[in-house]
C-alpha positions in Angstrom: 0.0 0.0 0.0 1.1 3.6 -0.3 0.5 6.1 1.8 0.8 10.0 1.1 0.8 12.4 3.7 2.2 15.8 4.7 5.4 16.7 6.6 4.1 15.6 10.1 3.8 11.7 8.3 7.5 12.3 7.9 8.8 11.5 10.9 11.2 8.9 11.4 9.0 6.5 13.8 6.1 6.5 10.8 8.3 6.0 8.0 10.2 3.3 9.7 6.7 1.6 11.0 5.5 2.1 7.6 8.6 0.8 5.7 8.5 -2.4 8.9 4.8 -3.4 7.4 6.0 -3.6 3.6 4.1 -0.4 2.8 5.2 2.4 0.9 5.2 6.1 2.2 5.4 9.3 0.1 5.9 12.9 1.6 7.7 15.9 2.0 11.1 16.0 4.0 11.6 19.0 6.3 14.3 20.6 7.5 14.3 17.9 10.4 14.8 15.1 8.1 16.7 16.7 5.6 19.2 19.2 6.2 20.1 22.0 3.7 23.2 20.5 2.7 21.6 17.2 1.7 19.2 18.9 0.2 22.1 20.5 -2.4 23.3 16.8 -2.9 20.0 15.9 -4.5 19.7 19.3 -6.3 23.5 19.4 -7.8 22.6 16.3 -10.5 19.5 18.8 -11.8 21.6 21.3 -11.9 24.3 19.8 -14.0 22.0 18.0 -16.1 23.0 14.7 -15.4 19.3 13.3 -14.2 16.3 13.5 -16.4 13.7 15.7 -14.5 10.3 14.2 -15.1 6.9 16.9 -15.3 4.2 16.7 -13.2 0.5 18.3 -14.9 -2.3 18.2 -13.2 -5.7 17.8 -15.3 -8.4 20.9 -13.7 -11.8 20.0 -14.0 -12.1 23.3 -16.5 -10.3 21.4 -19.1 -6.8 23.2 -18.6 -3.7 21.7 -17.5 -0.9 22.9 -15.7 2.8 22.4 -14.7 2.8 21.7 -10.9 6.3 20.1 -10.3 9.4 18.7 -11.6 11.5 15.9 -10.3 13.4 12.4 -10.6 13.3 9.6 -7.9 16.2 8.5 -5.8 16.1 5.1 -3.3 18.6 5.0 -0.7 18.7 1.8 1.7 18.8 2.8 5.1 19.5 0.8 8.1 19.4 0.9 12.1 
């Protein structure tokens, strides 16, 4: 299953409970979770060119679409 949620699912004893069950999570990372510097480590490869951002539209009910993000997924194994 995944779950989406805001920055208050992010914290470490739900994403670890939720990751413990076989489930899936998706949500912001704060400041908490993901300090500035980090932050530049995922940033630098978009800067540089060297990941393929992917677009993210979003279908209104009016019949117009819009741009509402850009990104690229990253995993990262963590342990303890």
């Amino acid at each position: 299953m995944l779950y989406v949620g805001d920055s208050k699912m992010a914290s470490l004893s739900t994403r670890c409970f939720l990751q413990a069950t076989g489930d899936y999570y998706l949500c912001p990372l704060g400041g908490t979770q993901l300090k500035a510097v980090a932050m530049q480590t995922y940033l630098d490869p978009v800067e540089q060119g060297v990941v393929e951002v992917q677009e993210i539209h979003y279908d209104y009910a009016d019949g117009h679409t819009a741009l509402i993000a850009r990104g690229y997924e990253q995993n990262h194994t963590k342990s303890g």
